[in-house]
C-alpha positions as CSV (number, residue, x, y, z in Angstrom):
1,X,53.4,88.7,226.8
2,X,53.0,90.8,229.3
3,X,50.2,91.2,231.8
4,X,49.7,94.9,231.7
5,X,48.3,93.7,228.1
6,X,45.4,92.5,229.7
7,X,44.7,95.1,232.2
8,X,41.1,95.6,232.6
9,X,40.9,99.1,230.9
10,X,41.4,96.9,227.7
11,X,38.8,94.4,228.3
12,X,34.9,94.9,228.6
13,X,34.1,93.7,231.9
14,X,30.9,92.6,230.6
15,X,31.7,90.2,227.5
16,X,35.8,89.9,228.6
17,X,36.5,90.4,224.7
18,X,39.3,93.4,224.0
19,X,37.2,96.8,224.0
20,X,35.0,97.4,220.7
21,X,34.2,100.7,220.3
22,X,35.1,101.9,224.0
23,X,32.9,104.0,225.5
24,X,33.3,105.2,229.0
25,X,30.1,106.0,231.3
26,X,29.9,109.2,233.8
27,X,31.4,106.9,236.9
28,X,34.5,106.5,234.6
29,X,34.2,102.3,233.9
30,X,34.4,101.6,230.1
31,X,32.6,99.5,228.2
32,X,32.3,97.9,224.7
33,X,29.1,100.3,223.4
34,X,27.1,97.3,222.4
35,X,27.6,95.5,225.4
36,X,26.3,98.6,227.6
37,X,23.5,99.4,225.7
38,X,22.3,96.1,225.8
39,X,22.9,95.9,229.5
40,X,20.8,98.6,229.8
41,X,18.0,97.5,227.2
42,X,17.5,94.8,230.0
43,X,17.2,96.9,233.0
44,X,14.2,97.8,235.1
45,X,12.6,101.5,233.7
46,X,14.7,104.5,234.6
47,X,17.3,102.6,236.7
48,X,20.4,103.0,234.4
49,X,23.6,101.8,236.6
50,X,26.9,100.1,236.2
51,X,27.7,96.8,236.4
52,X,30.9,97.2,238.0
53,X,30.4,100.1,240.7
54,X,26.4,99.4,241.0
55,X,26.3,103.2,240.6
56,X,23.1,104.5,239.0
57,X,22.3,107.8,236.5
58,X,18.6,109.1,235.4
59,X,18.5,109.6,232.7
60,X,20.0,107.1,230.4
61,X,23.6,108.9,229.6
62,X,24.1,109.4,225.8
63,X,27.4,107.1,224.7
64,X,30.3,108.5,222.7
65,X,32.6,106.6,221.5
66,X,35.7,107.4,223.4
67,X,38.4,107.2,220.8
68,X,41.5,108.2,222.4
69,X,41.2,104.7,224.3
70,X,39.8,103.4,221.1
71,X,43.6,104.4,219.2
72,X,45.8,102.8,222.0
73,X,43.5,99.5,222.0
74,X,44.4,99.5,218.1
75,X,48.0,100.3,218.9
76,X,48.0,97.6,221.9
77,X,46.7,94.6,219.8
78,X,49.3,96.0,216.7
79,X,52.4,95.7,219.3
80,X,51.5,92.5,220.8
81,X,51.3,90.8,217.8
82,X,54.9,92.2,216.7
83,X,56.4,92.1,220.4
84,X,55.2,88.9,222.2
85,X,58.0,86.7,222.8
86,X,56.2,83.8,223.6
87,X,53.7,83.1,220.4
88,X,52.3,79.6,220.7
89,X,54.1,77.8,217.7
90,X,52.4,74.8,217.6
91,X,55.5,73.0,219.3
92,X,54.8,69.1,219.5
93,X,52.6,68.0,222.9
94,X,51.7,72.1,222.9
95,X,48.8,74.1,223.2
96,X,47.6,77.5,223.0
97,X,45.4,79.8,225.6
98,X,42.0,79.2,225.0
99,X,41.7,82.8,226.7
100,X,44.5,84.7,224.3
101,X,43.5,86.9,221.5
102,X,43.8,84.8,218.2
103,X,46.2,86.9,217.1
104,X,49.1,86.5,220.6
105,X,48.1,82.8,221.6
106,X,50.7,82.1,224.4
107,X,51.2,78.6,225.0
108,X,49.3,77.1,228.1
109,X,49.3,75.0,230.7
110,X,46.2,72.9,231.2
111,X,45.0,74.0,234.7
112,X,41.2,74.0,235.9
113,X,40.5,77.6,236.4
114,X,38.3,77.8,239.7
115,X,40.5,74.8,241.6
116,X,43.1,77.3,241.0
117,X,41.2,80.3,242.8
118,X,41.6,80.1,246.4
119,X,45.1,79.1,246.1
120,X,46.0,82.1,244.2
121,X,43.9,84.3,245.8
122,X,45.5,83.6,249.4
123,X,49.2,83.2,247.8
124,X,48.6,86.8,245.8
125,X,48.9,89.3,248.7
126,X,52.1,87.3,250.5
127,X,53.7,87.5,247.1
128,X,52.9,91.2,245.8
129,X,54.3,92.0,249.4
130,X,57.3,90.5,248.8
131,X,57.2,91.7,245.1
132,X,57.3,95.3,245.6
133,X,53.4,95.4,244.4
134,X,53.8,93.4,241.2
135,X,51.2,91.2,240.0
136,X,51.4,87.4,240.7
137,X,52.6,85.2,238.2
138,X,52.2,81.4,237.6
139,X,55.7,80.5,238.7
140,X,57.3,76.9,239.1
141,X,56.1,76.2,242.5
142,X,52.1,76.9,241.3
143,X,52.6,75.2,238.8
144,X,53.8,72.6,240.9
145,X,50.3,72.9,243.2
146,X,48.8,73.0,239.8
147,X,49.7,69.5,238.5
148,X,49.0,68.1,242.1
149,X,45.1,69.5,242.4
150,X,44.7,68.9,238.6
151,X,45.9,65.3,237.6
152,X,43.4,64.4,235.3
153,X,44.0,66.5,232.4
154,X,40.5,66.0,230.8
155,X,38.5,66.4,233.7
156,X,35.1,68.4,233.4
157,X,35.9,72.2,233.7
158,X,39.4,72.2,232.9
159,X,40.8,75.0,230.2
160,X,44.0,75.8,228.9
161,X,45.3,78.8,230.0
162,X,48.7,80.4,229.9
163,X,49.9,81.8,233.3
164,X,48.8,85.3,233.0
165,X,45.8,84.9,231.5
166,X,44.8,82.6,234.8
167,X,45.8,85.7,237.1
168,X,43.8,88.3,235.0
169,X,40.5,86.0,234.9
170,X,40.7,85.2,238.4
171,X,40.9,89.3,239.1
172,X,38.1,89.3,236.7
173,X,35.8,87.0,237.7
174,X,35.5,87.3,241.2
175,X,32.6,89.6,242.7
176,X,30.9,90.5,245.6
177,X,27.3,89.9,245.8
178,X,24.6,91.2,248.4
179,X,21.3,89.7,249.2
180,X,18.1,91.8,248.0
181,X,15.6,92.2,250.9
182,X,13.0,93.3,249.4
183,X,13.3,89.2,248.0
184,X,13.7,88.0,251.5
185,X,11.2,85.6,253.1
186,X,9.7,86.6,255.8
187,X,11.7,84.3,257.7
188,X,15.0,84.7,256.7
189,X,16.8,86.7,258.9
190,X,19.8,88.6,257.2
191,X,23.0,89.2,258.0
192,X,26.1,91.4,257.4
193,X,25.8,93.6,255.2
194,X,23.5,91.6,254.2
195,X,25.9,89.1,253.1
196,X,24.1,86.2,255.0
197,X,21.0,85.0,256.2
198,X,19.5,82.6,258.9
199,X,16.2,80.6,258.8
200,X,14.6,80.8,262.3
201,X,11.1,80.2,263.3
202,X,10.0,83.8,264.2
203,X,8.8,86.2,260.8
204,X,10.5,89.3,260.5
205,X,8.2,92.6,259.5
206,X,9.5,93.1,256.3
207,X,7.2,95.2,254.0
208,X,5.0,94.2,251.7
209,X,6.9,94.1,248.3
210,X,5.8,92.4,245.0
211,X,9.4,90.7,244.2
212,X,9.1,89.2,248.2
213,X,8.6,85.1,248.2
214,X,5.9,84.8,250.5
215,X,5.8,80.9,251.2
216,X,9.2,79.5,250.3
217,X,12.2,80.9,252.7
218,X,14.3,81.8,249.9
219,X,16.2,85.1,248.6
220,X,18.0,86.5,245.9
221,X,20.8,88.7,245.5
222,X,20.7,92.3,244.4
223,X,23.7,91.8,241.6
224,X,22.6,89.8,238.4
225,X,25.0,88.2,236.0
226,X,24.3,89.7,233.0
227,X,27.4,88.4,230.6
228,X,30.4,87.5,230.9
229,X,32.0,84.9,233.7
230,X,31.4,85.2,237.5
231,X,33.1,83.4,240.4
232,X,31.8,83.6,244.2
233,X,31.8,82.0,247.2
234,X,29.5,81.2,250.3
235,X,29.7,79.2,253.8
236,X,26.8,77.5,254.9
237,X,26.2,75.7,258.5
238,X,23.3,75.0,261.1
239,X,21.4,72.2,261.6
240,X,19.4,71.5,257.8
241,X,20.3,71.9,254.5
242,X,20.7,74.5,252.0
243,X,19.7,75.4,248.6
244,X,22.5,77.6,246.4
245,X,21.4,78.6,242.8
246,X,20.8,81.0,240.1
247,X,17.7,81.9,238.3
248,X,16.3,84.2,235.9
249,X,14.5,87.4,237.5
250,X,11.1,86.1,236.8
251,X,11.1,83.1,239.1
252,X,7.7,82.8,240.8
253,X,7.5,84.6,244.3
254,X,3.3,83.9,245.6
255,X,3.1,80.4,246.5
256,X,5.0,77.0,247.2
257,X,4.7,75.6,243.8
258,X,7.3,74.5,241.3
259,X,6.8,78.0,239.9
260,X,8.4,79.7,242.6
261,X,11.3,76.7,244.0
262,X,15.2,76.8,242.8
263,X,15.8,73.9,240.2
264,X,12.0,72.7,240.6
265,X,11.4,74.6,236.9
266,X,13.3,75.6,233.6
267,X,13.8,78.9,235.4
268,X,15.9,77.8,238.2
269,X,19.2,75.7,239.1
270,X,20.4,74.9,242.4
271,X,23.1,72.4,244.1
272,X,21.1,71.4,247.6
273,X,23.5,71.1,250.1
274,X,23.2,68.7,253.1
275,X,25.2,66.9,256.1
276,X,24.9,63.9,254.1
277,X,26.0,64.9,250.7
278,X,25.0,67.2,247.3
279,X,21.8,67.0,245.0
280,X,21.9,69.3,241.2
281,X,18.5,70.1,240.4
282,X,16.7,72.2,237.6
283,X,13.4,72.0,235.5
284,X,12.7,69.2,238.8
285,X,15.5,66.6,237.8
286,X,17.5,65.5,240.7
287,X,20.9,64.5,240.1
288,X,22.9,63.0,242.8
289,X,26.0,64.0,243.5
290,X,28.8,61.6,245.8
291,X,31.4,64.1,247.4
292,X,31.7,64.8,251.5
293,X,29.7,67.3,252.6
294,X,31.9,70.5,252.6
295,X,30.8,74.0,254.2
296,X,31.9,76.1,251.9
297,X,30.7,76.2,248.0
298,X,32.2,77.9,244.8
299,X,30.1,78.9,242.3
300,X,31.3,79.8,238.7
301,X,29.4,80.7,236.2
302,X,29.8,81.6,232.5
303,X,26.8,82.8,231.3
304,X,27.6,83.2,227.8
305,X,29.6,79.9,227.4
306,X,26.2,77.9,229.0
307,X,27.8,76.5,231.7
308,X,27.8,76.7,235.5
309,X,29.7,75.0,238.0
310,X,29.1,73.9,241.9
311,X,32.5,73.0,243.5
312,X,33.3,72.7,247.5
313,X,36.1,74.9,248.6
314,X,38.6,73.8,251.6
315,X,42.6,73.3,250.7
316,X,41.4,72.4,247.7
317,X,38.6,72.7,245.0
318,X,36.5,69.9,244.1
319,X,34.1,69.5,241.2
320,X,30.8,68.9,242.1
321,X,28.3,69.2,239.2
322,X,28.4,71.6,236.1
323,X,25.0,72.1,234.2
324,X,24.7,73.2,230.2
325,X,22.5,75.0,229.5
326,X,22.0,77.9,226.9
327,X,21.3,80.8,229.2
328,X,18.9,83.2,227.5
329,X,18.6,85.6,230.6
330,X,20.4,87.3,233.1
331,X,21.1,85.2,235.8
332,X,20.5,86.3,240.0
333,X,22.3,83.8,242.5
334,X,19.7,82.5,244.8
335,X,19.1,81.1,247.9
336,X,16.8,78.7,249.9
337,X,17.5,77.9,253.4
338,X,15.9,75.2,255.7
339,X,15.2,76.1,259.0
340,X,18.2,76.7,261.7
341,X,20.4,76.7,258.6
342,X,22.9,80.1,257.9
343,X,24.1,81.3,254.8
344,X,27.5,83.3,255.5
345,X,30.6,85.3,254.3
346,X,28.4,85.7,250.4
347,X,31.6,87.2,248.4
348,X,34.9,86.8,246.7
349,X,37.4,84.5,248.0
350,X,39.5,85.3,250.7
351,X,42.8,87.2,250.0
């Protein structure tokens, strides 16, 4: 099968299925209808905006269905279920994609998705150089570096996944997020863009804002995770330890009580990061977690799926904790920062 069958014009960026009744909005991104709408149901009164571009339209566009885009999706699913050379079978010691339309399973190789990620990501610009601008493919030597990072095949947070499917989820998943400062304690000091954030001693004068936490130094991001899967990454360093989370938009912001910390409530999760090692908290139940301290984290979440996953990012990926839980909001990552700590380089992984 070929990857231009799973460009992202034929997959809603919000719930990755193959577009169901397309519908494209003014800044051109298309969207399954339902999926839109209901992103919209959920956002804050008279801010309508996309979830890819973050541009934003007053009033609430009316939908059509677009059904040119609608016929070739049709006509796509139709020819790869006559034309794909590599069907999965059901060959002996075989499996299919978990990530393949029911109808074109490929077969698969059993590879952990995210311990994957920063290898492809920093081997995909060297090879569409050399490849005249084609898109990477899983060839012998990655899947080579495959076996070697993933040896035990039934590891927590392994999938199957057939070679292009890996390369058009790790384009898919990966964002960019930016810190909200209206959020920001007072003294958080941000950074680039802002893409970071330091913890000093000294308050900043940020305005009086409702959604600001006033007594924990913590902040959230502007971007939440509404559906969908999300991958990101972020550095952390200085002298004490950091917090690195998600939580639903109405986490507590006036006080220092449970309320209002990551992980301390059913609101919040969080992996506490320190020089001496990892903690997983949420609703306030610590678990520990043995693994050298590492300074940079991945996060990936998959919102729909109920699951989200800490690993630490350096040559290789390691799997640090995954909670379960059934995610009934969208999600904003979130961050708590001792003092002298930094938070830096908040984005996608490296290219």
């Amino acid at each position: 099968m070929a990857l231009e069958a799973f460009d992202c014009q034929f997959r809603c960026p919000i719930c990755l299925d193959i577009l169901k009744d397309p519908v494209s909005i003014p800044c051109g991104h298309t969207y399954c209808m339902a999926c839109i709408n209901d992103y919209w149901d959920q956002a804050e009164s008279g801010q309508f905006s996309c979830p890819q571009c973050r541009e934003t339209f007053s009033p609430r566009p009316v939908l059509r269905r677009n059904t040119v885009l609608a016929e070739v999706v049709d006509k796509l699913k139709l020819s790869e279920m006559v034309a794909a050379p590599e069907l999965y079978l059901g060959g002996v010691g075989e499996v299919p994609c978990d990530f393949c339309p029911a109808e074109s399973k490929l077969r698969a190789e059993k590879s952990c998705l995210v311990c994957l990620a920063s290898f492809l990501f920093r081997q995909q610009q060297q090879e569409t150089e050399h490849g005249g601008g084609k898109p990477l493919r899983l060839n012998q030597s990655l899947q080579t570096e495959t076996g070697r990072r993933c040896k035990d095949a039934d590891a927590e947070g392994l999938k199957c996944l057939c070679a292009n499917c890996v390369v058009f989820l790790l384009d898919l998943f990966s964002c960019r997020l930016s810190l909200d400062p209206d959020t920001a304690h007072p003294t958080l000091v941000l950074l680039e863009g802002p893409q970071g954030a330091h913890c000093g001693e000294e308050p900043q004068s940020y305005p009086t804002h409702p959604q600001r936490f006033d007594s924990v130094a913590q902040v959230l991001c502007r971007e939440g995770q509404f559906g969908g899967a999300s991958y990101w990454e972020v550095e952390w360093r200085g002298g004490g330890w950091v917090d690195i989370g998600v939580t639903y938009r109405g986490i507590g912001r006036k006080g220092g009580g449970k309320p209002c910390l990551l992980g301390r409530n059913e609101n919040s999760w969080r992996l506490r990061c320190t020089h001496a090692g990892y903690a997983a908290w949420h609703d306030n139940r610590k678990t520990t977690v043995a693994a050298p301290p590492c300074p940079r984290i991945g996060v990936f979440l998959e919102r729909q799926k109920g699951a989200l996953s800490f690993y630490s990012v350096s040559d290789t990926m390691l799997l640090l904790h995954t909670f379960r839980c059934p995610f009934s909001q969208p999600l904003y990552p979130a961050f708590r920062l001792d003092l002298d700590s930094t938070l830096r380089d908040l984005k996608m992984p490296p290219g």
